[in-house]
Every structure is written in C-alpha cells, then in structure tokens.
GUKOL-87541 format. One record per residue (C-alpha): residue in one letter; z, y, x. Coordinates in steps of 0.25 Angstrom, whole numbers, padded with zeros to 4 digits, always signed. Layout:
# residues N
AZYX ...
***
This chain:
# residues 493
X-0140+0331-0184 X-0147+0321-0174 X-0142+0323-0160 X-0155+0331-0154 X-0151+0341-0166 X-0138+0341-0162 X-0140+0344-0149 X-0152+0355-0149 X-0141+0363-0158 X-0128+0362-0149 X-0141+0367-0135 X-0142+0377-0146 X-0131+0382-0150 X-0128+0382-0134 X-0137+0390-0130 X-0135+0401-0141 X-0122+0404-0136 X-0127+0404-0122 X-0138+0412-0124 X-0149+0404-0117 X-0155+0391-0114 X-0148+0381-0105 X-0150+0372-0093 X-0153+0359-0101 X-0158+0366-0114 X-0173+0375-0115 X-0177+0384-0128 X-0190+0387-0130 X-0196+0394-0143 X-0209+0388-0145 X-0213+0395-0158 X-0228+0394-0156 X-0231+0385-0144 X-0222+0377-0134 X-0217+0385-0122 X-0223+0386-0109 X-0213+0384-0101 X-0209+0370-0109 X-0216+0361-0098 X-0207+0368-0087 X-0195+0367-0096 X-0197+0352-0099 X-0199+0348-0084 X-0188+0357-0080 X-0178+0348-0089 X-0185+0334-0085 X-0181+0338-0070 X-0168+0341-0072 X-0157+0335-0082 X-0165+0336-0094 X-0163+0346-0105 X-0167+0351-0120 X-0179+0358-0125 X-0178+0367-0138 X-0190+0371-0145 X-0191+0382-0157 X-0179+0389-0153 X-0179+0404-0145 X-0170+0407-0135 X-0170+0423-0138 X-0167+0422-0151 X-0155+0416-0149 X-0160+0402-0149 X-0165+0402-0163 X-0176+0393-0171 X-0191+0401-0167 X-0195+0404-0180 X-0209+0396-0184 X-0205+0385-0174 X-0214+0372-0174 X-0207+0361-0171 X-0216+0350-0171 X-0226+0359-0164 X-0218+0361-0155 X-0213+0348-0152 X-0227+0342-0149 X-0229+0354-0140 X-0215+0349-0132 X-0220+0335-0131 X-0234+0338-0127 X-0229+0348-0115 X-0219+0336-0111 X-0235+0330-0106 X-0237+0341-0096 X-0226+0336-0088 X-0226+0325-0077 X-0218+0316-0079 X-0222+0318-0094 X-0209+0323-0101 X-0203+0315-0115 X-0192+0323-0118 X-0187+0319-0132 X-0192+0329-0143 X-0186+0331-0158 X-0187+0342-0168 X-0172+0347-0173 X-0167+0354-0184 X-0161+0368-0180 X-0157+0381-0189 X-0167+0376-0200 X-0179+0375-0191 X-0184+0364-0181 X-0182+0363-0167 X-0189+0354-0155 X-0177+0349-0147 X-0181+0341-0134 X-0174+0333-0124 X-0179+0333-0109 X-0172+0322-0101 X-0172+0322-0086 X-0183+0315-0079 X-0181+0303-0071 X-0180+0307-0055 X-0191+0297-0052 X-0200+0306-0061 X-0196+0320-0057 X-0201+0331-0057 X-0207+0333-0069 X-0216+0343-0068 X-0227+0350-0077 X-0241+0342-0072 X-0250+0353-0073 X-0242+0361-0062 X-0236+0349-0053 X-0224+0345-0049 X-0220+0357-0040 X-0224+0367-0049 X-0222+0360-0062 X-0207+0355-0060 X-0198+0363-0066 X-0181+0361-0067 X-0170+0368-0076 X-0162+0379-0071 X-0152+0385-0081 X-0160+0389-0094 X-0174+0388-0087 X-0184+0380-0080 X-0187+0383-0065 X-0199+0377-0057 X-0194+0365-0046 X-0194+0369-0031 X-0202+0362-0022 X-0191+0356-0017 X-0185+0350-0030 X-0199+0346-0034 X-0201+0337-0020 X-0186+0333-0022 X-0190+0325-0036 X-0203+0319-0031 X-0197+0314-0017 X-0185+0308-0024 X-0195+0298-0032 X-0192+0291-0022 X-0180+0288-0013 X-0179+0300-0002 X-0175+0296+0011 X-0172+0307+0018 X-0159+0299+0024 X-0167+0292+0032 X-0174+0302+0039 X-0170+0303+0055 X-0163+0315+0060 X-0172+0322+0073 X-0164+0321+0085 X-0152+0315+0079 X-0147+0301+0087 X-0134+0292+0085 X-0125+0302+0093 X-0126+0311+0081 X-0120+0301+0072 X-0104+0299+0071 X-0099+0287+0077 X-0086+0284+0069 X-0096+0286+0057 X-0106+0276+0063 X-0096+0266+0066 X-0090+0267+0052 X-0102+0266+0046 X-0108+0254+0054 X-0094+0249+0052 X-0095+0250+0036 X-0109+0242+0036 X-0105+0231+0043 X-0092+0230+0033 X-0100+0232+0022 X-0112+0223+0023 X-0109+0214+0036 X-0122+0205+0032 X-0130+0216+0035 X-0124+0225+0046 X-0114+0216+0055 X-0122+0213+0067 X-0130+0225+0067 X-0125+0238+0076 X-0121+0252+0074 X-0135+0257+0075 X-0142+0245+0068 X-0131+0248+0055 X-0136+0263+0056 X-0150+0260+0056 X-0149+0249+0045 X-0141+0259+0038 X-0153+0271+0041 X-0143+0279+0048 X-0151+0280+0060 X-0167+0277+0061 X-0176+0274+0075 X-0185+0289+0077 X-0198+0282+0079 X-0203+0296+0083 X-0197+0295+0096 X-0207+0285+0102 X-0200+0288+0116 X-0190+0277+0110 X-0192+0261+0106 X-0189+0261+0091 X-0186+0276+0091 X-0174+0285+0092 X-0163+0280+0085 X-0159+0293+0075 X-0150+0294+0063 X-0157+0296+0050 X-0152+0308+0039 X-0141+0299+0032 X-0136+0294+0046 X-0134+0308+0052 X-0126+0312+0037 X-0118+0302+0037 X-0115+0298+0051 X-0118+0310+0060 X-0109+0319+0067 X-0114+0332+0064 X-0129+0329+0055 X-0130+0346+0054 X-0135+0345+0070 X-0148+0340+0061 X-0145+0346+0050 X-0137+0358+0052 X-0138+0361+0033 X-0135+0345+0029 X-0118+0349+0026 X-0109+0355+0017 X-0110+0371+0013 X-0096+0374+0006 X-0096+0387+0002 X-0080+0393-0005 X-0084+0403-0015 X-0075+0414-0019 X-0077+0414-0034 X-0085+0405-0046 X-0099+0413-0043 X-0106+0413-0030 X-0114+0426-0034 X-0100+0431-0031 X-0102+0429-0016 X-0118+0428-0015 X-0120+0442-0023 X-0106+0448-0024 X-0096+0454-0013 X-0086+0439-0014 X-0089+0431+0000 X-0088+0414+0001 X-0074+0411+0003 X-0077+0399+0014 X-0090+0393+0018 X-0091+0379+0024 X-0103+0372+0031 X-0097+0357+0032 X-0104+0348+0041 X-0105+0334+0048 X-0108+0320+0044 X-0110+0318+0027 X-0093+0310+0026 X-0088+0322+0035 X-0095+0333+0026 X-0092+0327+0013 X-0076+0326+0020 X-0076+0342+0026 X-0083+0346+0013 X-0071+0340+0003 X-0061+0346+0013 X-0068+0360+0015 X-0066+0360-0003 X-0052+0355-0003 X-0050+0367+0007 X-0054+0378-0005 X-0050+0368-0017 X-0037+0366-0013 X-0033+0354-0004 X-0020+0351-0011 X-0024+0353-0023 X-0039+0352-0024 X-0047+0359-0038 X-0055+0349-0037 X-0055+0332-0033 X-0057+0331-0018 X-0064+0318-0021 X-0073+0324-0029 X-0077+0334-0020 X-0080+0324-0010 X-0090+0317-0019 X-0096+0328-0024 X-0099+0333-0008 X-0103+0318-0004 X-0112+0317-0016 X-0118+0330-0010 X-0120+0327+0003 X-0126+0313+0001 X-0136+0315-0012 X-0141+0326-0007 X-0155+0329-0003 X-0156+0327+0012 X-0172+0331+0012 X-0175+0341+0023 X-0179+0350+0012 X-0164+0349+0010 X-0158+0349+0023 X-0156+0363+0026 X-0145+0362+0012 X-0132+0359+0012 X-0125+0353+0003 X-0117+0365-0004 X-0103+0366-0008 X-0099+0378-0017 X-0082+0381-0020 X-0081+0391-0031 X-0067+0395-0038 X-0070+0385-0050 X-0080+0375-0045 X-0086+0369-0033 X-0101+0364-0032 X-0107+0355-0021 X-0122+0357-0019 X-0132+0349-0015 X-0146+0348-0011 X-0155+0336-0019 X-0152+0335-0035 X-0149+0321-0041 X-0158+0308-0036 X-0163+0297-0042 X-0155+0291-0055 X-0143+0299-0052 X-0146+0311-0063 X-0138+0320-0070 X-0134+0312-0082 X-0131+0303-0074 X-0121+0311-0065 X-0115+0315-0079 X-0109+0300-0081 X-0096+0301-0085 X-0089+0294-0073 X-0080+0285-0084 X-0092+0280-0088 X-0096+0264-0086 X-0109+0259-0080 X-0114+0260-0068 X-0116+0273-0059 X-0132+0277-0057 X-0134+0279-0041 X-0145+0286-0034 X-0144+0294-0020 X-0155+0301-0013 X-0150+0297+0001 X-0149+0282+0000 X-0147+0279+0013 X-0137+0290+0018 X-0130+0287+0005 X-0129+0271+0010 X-0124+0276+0023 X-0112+0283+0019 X-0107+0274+0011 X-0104+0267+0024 X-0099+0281+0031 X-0084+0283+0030 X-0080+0295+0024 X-0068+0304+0032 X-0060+0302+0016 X-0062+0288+0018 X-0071+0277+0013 X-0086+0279+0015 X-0094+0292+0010 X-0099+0285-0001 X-0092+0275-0007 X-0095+0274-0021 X-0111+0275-0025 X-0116+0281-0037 X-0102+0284-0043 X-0100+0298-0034 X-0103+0307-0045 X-0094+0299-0055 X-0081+0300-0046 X-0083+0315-0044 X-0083+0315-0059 X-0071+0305-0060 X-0061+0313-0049 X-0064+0327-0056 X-0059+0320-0071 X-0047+0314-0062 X-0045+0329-0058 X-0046+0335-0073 X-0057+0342-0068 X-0071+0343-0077 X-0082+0334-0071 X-0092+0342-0060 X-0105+0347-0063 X-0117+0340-0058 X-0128+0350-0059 X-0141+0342-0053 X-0154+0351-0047 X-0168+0345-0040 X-0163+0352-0028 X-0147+0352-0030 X-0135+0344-0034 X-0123+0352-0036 X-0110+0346-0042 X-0100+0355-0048 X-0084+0354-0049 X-0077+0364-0057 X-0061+0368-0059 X-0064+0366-0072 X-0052+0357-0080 X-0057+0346-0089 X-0046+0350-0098 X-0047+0365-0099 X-0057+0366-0110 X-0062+0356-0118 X-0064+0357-0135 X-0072+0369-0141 X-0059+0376-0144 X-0055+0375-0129 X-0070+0381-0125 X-0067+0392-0137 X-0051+0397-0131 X-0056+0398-0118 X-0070+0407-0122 X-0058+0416-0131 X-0050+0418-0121 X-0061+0420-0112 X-0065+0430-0122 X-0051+0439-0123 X-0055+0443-0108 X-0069+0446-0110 X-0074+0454-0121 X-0087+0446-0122 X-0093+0435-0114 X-0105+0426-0114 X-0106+0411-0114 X-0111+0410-0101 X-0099+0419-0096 X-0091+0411-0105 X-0095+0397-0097 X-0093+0404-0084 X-0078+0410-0088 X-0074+0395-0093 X-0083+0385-0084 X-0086+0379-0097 X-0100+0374-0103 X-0110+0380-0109 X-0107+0370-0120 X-0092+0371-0123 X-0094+0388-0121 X-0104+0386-0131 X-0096+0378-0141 X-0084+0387-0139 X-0091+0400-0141 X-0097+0394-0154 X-0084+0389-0160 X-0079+0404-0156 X-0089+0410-0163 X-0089+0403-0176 X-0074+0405-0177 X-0077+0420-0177 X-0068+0422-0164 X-0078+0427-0155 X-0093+0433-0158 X-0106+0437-0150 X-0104+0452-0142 X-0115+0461-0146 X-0122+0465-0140 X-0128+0453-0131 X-0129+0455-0117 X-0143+0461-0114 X-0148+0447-0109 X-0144+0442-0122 X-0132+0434-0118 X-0121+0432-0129 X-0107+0437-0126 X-0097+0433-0134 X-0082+0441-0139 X-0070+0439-0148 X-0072+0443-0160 X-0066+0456-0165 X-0070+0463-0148 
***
C-alpha cells in the first residue's frame, strides 16, 4: 500500500469514528459531476495549512464509496477547477484503491504568503477568498483579506509617528539603556552620536514634517519607540496591552452563557518589557508561584512573542493582546496570524532538531529595538532571534509537560499550554484504558466527548476506540444521537 493509500484510509477511518469531516480533511460525493463548492474548499485549504480532498465518498452514509463513482472523471474535473483559482492551485492528485472501488485522493499544500490570498478569480479576492474553519469553509473578512495583500510586502506600521506624543513620554532609564547598549554593541556606528541621534538612527523617534511652525519638524516618537520605551503608550493607545482574564472552569460558555462569573480580570499596561514582566507575574499569581503548573519562562515567551509579532495596524489597535487561564490550559491571543516564512510547519520543528532557525517578523524595526531594551528579568527583551518558539517548546519537555499548541488564523495567533503530562497516555492500549474507565462512569459517550473528557487527539481517541471495538469490549449505542452522532458503551449495558 503506497503512502497516499495509506493515509486516505487512516483520514478515513478517522473520521468514521468521529462522525464528520475535519479541519484538514474535505469529503465531497461527486457521483455525477464535481461539487460546487470544490473551488471554495481548495482555496480555503491553500490559505490556511493546507489539507486533503476525498472524492467518491459520502459523508451521510457513513463515509462510504458512492456507488457508480468515476474516478478518472472526476479527477479531471479536480484538475480543471484547480484553473479557476488565482494563484492557479497544483494540488498533487492520485486515484487510490478503497473497499474494492477507486477513490480521488488530493493533497492541497499551503500557499506561499507572497502569493495569498488565493481566491476564485471570477469573484475576486474579497469575495472569492475563502479559509478552513472546523469541517467547513468560510468566506475571508475584509480585514483578513487586506492583511494577506499588504503583508506582500514588509508592513511598517512601526514606523509611523504618534500624534501629539514627544520625548517626555518616553522612560529615561529605558532610553539611557538603550542608547547605552548601541554604543556597546556596534561602537563604529553609534559612539560619537547623542541620545536622540541613536533614537533617530534607530527609528525610535522621527521629525513631524507636518508641523511647518518648526525647522525640520517636531521631533516625535514613532509606534516601535513609544512600545518599547514609553512611560505609559495607552495615553495614545488606551487598547495596545494585556487582557488577562481567570476563568472558573475549562469552558468559557460557562461564564459567557451560564450563571459561573470570571474569577479575576486584568488589564496590564505600560511599555512592551514592563507588560510582558506584570503579565508573567499576574499568571504566577493564579498558577501557583511556588510551584508554578506551568514554566514561567515559557510563559514569558509566549507573552513577548504576542506583544512583539502582533499586528500593530490601526485596523488592530483597538485589540489587545488576550490572555485566557482556564482549569487545564492557558492561551495567549493575538491579533495578526503568522508573517512572512515563519508558517506552521515551520513552528512545528522539533526543537532538537539541527539546522538553522527560519525568521520573519512583521515589526522589524520595533523588534530591532528591543533587542537593545533591557528587560526588568534581565538581559534585553529579545535576546535570542528566531529561536523564541523552539525554547517555549524546549522549557515545557524540561517541565514533562506536552508541547503548546500553535493554532495559526489570518487574523489571530493563539498559542496554547495545557496540564496535560507527556507521560500520562501514550500506546493505543494507554488511549483504550482510559476510554474504559472513562466508560464505567458514563453509560455512553461520543468521541467528541471522549477527546474533551481525556484532552486527547482526535487521532489517539480514534485508534483507541477502534482497538476497543474489534476486541468486542465496547460497541456503538443505539440509537444514534438524532444528529447522527455515535456514542459508544461497554459491551453487555
């Protein structure tokens, strides 16, 4: 069995125990002519992470061959709708074996960010770009849509000056550092120049040309100066910090539907170093400062990752970057997906593995001045390029805890850390003790609820469920649930 076979059976048998479709795999029937919706679905996997396309199967029965399927037809068909994209799609497209019939298997990578969106030409980009969400495809905002055309080249939103802002808001210990570290570091370039000629080279403040009353303009601070170095940057932008929100259970529909309240909300403020400093001790209160759940350094990663990738357009500036603390996880949120090279794959690099880190930031030049701004932990907010992502991963391994989950959107980064213990389940045979145990307490469950109960995979709750299930200890409730959902018992209830 080649490996596309292989792998078109194991999305199968996947997504027969789950009941639907997933986030990187789309079923579509196709017995008499291709499916309408195929354009939106291919350019929905090209601007995300990529995905898989299934043709000749049907989702309502079970996810079973369509009787009278044409494969080659059908094929063609995909290849000629790939043409009614722009960029035009080349997805990789083979015919597999399945059940004693053919199926057309396709893999859709992820477009490069230079080329996105990918849109269906006849509608345009705003109203042809579409993106994956859960099992379906979902037209782009605007705001994604303009995000990915701007970003095909280097934004520079950094750079712009703040109205009304002058030197006095900026922190003089920070611009004393600062201007201090340059000349340390690169004395060629910055020794015989002055505070405010290293803050101009360094684009932390600009001449307002707009002000014609002054010779050479008013001297203001630009975006990236007033982050890292101001005293208090939300006089100017009163939404640029921290939202940390303590939530009383794993389920924020328990507070935003239910009768449960927020245990503690935060709004932290200030420069980016004092920010990313009150937000790491505002966690360790609720985490446990002793005894922390989770690494405090990688915490602090994750938060300065946040605040200095994020999307600082003025379509964004009225969002905060948001920190949620649930009972089992946390998640810090921000505004502005992935940029450049930097993708999901790549973020996925085991941090053990050799060769060197890609790099890409949104905000070049804020990220170029804090690697000169001293952090209140010590050393400079930035101190190690390119390899931020890889430490997180390294320092939760350290901590036996499993790797966070990096989940990237057009218009939001979020990065997850969970409780969960790289040791507590790991074989099939682990996965299927804890769905029977799971089971003795429930007298049926799906294998959505299944995932939710265990914090497990789809795929390991999948595996275990079908090793249950050919061992005869567990077997389907009847009847379904009236969405059609499959519950599964212990045999003999």
């Amino acid at each position: 069995m080649d490996r596309y076979t292989s792998t078109m059976t194991e999305l199968i048998g996947l997504m027969r125990i789950i009941g639907n479709d997933t986030q990187q795999c789309e079923v579509k029937e196709c017995k008499r002519k291709m499916s309408s919706t195929i354009t939106e679905t291919l350019s929905a996997f090209s601007n995300g992470s990529g995905g898989w396309i299934i043709l000749g199967l049907s989702e309502k029965n079970g996810f079973t061959p369509v009787e009278g399927f044409n494969a080659r037809a059908m094929q063609e068909a995909l290849s000629q709708a790939c043409e009614r994209l722009t960029p035009v799609v080349r997805p990789v497209i083979v015919t597999c074996p399945f059940e004693g019939t053919n199926l057309v298997f396709a893999r859709v990578d992820e477009m490069q960010p230079r080329l996105k969106p990918c849109y269906i030409t006849a509608l345009g980009p705003h109203d042809g770009s579409f993106i994956r969400t859960g099992d379906g495809d979902r037209h782009m905002t605007a705001y994604e849509v303009d995000r990915l055309i701007e970003e095909h080249n280097q934004p520079t939103y950094d750079l712009d000056l703040v109205p009304g802002a002058t030197i006095d808001d900026l922190d003089s210990t920070l611009v004393e550092a600062v201007t201090g570290n340059a000349r340390q570091r690169h004395p060629h370039v910055f020794a015989d120049r002055s505070d405010e000629q290293v803050l101009c080279d360094l684009q932390a403040l600009r001449h307002d040309d707009s002000d014609a009353s002054r010779v050479g303009g008013v001297l203001r601070p630009t975006l990236a100066g007033l982050l890292a170095l101001g005293r208090y940057p939300q006089k100017y932008y009163p939404r640029l910090g921290v939202s940390v929100a303590v939530f009383p259970g794993t389920n924020a529909d328990d507070v935003f539907r239910g009768n449960e309240s927020l245990i503690a909300t935060q709004h932290v403020v200030g420069s980016i170093p004092v920010m990313i400093e009150d937000t790491t001790e505002s966690l360790m209160r609720w985490i446990g400062g002793r005894k922390p759940e989770y690494p405090p350094a990688a915490l602090r990663e994750a938060i300065a990752n946040a605040l200095i990738h994020r999307d600082y357009s003025p379509d964004a500036q009225g969002t905060p970057v948001r920190v949620s603390v649930f009972t089992d996880r946390i998640t810090i949120t921000n505004p502005g997906g992935l940029y450049g090279t930097v993708t999901q794959e790549v973020l996925s690099k085991h941090p053990q593995d050799d060769g060197p880190t890609m790099t890409s930031t949104r905000n070049q030049f804020l990220f170029t001045l804090l690697e000169l701004t001293p952090s209140p932990h010590g050393g400079t907010v930035v101190t190690s390029e390119g390899d931020g992502f890889r430490q997180i991963l390294s320092q939760l391994r350290e901590s036996g805890i499993e790797p966070a989950e990096a989940r990237n959107e057009h218009g939001m980064f979020t990065m997850t850390f969970t409780k969960r213990r790289l040791h507590a389940v790991d074989s099939p045979s682990e996965v299927s003790q804890a769905i029977l145990g799971l089971l003795e307490r429930h007298s049926a469950m799906s294998a959505k609820e299944i995932i939710r109960e265990l914090h497990l995979t789809p795929l390991a709750v999948a595996s275990g469920l079908r090793e249950l299930v050919r061992a005869g200890e567990i077997a389907q409730a009847h009847p379904a649930a009236e969405d059609g959902t499959k519950r599964y018992r212990l045999r003999g209830r």
